[in-house]
N, C-alpha and C positions, 0 to 999 in steps of 0.2 A: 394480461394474457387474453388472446383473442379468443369469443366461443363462440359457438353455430347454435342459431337459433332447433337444428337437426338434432345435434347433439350436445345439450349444456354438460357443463362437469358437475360433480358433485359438490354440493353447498351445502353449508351447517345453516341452521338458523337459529339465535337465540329466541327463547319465548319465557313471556315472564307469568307466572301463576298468580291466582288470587294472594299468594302466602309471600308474593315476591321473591321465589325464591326461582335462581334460573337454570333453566334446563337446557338440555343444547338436543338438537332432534335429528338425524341425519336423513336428509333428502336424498330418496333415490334419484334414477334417471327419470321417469317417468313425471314423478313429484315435481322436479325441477323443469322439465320441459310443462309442464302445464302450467305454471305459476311465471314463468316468463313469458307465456306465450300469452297470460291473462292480461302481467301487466305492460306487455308491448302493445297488446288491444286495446288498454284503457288509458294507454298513451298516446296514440293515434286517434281516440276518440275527442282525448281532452285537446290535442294540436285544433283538431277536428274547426271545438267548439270556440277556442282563442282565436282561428283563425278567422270562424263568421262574426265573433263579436267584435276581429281588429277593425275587420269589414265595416259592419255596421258604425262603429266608430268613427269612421274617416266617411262616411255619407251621411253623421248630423253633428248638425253645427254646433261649435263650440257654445259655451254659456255666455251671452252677451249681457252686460249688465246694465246699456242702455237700450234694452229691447223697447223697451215701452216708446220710445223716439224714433227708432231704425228697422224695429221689427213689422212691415206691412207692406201691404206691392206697392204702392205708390214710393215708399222711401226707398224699396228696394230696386226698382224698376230705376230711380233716380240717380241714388252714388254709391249703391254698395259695387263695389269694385267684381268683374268677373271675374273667371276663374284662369282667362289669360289675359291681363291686364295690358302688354304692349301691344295685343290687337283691336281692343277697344278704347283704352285710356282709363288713368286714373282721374281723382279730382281735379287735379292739376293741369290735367289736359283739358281735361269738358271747361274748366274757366280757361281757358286760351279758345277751346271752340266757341266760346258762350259770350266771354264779355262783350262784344261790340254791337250783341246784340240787344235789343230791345228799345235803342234810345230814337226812337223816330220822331222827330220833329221837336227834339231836344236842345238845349245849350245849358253852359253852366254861367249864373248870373251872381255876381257878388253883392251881396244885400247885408249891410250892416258888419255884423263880424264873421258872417257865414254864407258858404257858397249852396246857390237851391240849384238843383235841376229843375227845371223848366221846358214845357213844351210848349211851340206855338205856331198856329196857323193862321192862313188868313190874311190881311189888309190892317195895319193903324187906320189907314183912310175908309174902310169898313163903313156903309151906312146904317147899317142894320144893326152893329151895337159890338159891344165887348162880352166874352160870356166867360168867365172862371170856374173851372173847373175842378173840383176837391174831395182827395178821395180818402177811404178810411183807413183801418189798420187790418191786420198786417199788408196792404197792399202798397202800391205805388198808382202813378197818374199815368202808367201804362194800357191801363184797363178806358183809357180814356181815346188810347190814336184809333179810332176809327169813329167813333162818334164827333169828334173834334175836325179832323177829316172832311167827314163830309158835310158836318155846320159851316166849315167856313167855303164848303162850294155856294152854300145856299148865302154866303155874304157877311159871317159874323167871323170879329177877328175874337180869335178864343185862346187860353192859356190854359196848362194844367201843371202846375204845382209837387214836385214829390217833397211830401212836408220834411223840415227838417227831421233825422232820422230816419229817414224811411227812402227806399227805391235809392235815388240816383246822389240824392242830398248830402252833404253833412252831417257825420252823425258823433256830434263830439260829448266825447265822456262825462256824464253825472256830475256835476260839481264844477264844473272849467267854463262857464261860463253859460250855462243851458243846463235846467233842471228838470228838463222835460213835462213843466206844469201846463197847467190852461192857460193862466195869463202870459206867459212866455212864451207858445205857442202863437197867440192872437198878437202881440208885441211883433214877435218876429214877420206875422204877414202883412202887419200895417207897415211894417218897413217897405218889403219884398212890392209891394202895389205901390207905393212910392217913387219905387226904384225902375219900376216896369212903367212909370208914368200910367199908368191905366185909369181912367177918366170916372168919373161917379155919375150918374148909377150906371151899376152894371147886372148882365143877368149870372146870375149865381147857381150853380149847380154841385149837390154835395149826396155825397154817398156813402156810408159803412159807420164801423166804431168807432170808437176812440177817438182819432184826430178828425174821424168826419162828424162825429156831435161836436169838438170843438167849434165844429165850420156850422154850426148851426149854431151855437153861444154865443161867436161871432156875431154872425148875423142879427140876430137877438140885439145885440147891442151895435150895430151900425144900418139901423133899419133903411137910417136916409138914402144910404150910399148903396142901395140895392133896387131896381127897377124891379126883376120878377125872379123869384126864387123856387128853383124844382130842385124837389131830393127824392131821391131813389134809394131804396129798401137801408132805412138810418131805423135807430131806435129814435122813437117821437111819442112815448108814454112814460112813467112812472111804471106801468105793468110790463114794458118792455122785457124778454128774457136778458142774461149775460151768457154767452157762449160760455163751455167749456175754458177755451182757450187762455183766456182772460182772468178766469176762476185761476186757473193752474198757475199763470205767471204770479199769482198775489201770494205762492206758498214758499216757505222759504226754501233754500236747495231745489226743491223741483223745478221751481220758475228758471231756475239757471240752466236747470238742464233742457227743461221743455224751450227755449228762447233760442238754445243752440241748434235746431230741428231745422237742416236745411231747406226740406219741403214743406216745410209747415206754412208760408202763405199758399201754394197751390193745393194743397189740402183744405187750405180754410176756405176757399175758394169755390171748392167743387161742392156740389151736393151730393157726389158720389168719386168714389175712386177711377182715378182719371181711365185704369184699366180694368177690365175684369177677367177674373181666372177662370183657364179654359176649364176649369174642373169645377166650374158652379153651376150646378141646373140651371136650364133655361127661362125656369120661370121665376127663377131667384133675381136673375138680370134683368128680366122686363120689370118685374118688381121696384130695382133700382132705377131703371129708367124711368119710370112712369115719376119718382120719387122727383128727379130734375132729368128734363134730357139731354143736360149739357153737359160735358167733362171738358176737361184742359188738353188740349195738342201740346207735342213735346215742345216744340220751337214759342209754345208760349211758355208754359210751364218752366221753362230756360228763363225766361226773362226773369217771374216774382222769385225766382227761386236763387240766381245769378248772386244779389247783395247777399244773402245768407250764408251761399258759401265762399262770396268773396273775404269777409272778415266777421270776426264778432259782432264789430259793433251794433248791424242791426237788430242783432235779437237783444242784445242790454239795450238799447236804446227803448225797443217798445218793452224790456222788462220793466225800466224806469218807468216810463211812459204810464204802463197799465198799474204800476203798484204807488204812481202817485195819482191815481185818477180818481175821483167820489163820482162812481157811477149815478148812484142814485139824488146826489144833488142837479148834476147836470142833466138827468131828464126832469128834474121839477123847473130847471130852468127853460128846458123846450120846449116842455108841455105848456108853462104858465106863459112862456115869451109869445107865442104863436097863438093864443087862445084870442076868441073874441073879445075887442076891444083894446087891446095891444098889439095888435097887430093889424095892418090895413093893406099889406101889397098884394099881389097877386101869386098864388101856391097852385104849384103840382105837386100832386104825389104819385108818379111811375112805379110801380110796384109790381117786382117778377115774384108771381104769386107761388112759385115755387121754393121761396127762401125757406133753407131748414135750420135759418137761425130764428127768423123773425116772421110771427103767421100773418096773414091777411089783415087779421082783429086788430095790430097796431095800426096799420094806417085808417083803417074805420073807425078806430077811435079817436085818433088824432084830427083826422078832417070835421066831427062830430063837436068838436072842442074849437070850428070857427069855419062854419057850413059856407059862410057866406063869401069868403075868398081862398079856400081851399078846394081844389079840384082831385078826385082821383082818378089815376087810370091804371088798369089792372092790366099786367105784361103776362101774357100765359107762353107756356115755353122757357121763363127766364126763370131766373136762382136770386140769391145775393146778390150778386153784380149785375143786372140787366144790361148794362152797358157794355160787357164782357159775355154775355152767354147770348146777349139777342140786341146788337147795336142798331141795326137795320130800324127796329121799332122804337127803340128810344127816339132817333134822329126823329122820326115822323112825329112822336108827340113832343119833341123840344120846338121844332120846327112849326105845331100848329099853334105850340104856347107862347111862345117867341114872337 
């Protein structure tokens, strides 16, 4: 039966007493229009309240459970998908925008049972020499074409390397014939120079963690086949710190998931997030800047970033990588290999004194450990990568070291 909110009809209501026993109460008109009228009020209220909470609802985000990986502007800004995806693109599109990019002065060279990317400029017939270039983890030998560039204007024919595993390389699975050690590492680039016919001695240039202290262990042990050797912000102590990064890969489950973090080399990269959010005070930012003044541009940032989310491999490969590594045996090997009286070639240490991985006090301590053919030179402006945040000034100090 239809009623008017004007005129309800009469309604009984049951009510039950303390003693349970139930009474029945008969509702006037009156009675009944105000008790429909309360509770069409406090229905309208509560529509009211469902309604700004469906609201709220649908403006925060669901519970991510790999926030700790995806939750920040940089990841965000990278491959969390918009909110209209066939006007921007999904993953799938940015690597069809993205793959062809980065490989400038590139080729794929077959060395032994594995194919390296390789970059090279320059002259074989070069008078002024060969210079190898070797970078560390998680990067590639990308951070290296504009330095390489313009060394081989000034006449040196130069190579750069993306190590097995990593950037453009090979990166075959744990167990299959690569186990991602030190000696395997150093095995595979005695091939790789073999194979590049690249002539002894050469100048040698090494950069970052993991596979770039290999390229100093290296060294260490082919002293003869090295004319003059510059590294740029490497751990080169025993007090050396370990990033974050490298901590996390050693744990177990997280390293798997921290490894799968597509931005995670251009984060390790920056010394600040590549953007900053317009809702950060101002002096929060200068703050940040003054900290490095360099971030990643998108069209680089594409590049370190491209192997990550083109497949797995490269985050298990540097997971392998970092959890079969003895950090702290291989700086007793740098430190002891490069000290006076074991060492006699000619050293730079180029250092963007801005690195927020590694302070100043390692390379002063390191040069202090063999005064006498160790040179440093302090890169102000640059970060971790000098080569990558202030290339300009590297070339000028390889070029007067050179």
């Amino acid at each position: 039966m239809a009623c008017s909110l004007l005129s309800p009809p009469h309604l009984s209501f049951p009510i039950t007493s303390p003693s349970s026993t139930n009474h029945t109460v008969k509702a006037t008109d009156s009675t009944a229009t105000a008790l429909f009228t309360g509770v069409y009020r406090r229905s309208r209220r509560a529509a009211t309240v469902v309604a700004k909470a469906s609201e709220k609802d649908e403006d925060t985000p669901a519970f991510n459970p790999f926030g700790f990986v995806t939750d920040n502007p940089s990841s965000r800004s990278a491959i969390q998908l918009p909110e209209s995806p066939a006007e921007d693109g999904n993953v799938g599109q940015m690597l069809y925008r993205i793959e062809d990019k980065g490989k400038d002065y590139g080729s794929y060279i077959k060395s032994g049972k594995f194919r390296w990317f390789v970059r090279e400029t320059g002259s074989p017939d070069s008078r002024r020499g060969t210079i190898v270039f070797l970078h560390g983890a998680p990067t590639q030998s990308y951070s290296y074409r504009v330095v390489m560039s313009q060394m081989a204007e000034f006449g040196f024919h130069c190579f750069a390397p993306d190590w097995i595993g990593f950037g453009f390389s090979d990166k075959p699975q744990p167990g299959y014939g690569f186990d991602y050690t030190e000696k395997e590492f150093h095995d595979e680039f005695d091939i790789l120079l073999d194979v590049l016919e690249i002539k002894s001695p050469i100048f040698l240039v090494i950069q970052g963690f993991l596979v770039g202290s290999y390229g100093l262990t290296w060294a260490v042990k082919n002293q003869s086949r090295i004319m003059k050797l510059a590294i740029l912000n490497t751990p080169l102590t025993v007090s050396s710190p370990i990033p974050g990064l490298f901590q996390q890969l050693r744990i177990p489950l997280f390293g798997e998931f921290t490894c799968q973090n597509a931005v995670m080399a251009e984060r390790f990269i920056e010394a600040v997030l590549r953007t900053y959010s317009s809702h950060l005070p101002s002096y929060i930012i200068l703050a940040k800047l003054m900290i490095s003044s360099y971030a990643l541009k998108m069209e680089k940032a594409d590049v370190y970033r491209l192997p990550y989310l083109a497949s797995s491999g490269p985050g298990f490969a540097l997971l392998e990588a970092a959890r079969k590594a003895n950090f702290r045996d291989v700086s007793n090997q740098i430190a002891a290999g490069f000290a006076s009286g074991r060492w006699d070639k000619p050293i730079l240490v180029a250092w963007g004194i801005s690195d927020k991985y590694l302070p100043q006090s390692v390379a002063e301590e390191f040069q202090k450990g063999n005064p006498t053919n160790i040179k440093l030179k302090l890169i102000e402006g640059a970060g971790h990568m000098p080569q990558e945040d202030w290339p300009e000034k590297v070339v000028e100090a390889l070029r007067v070291f050179f």
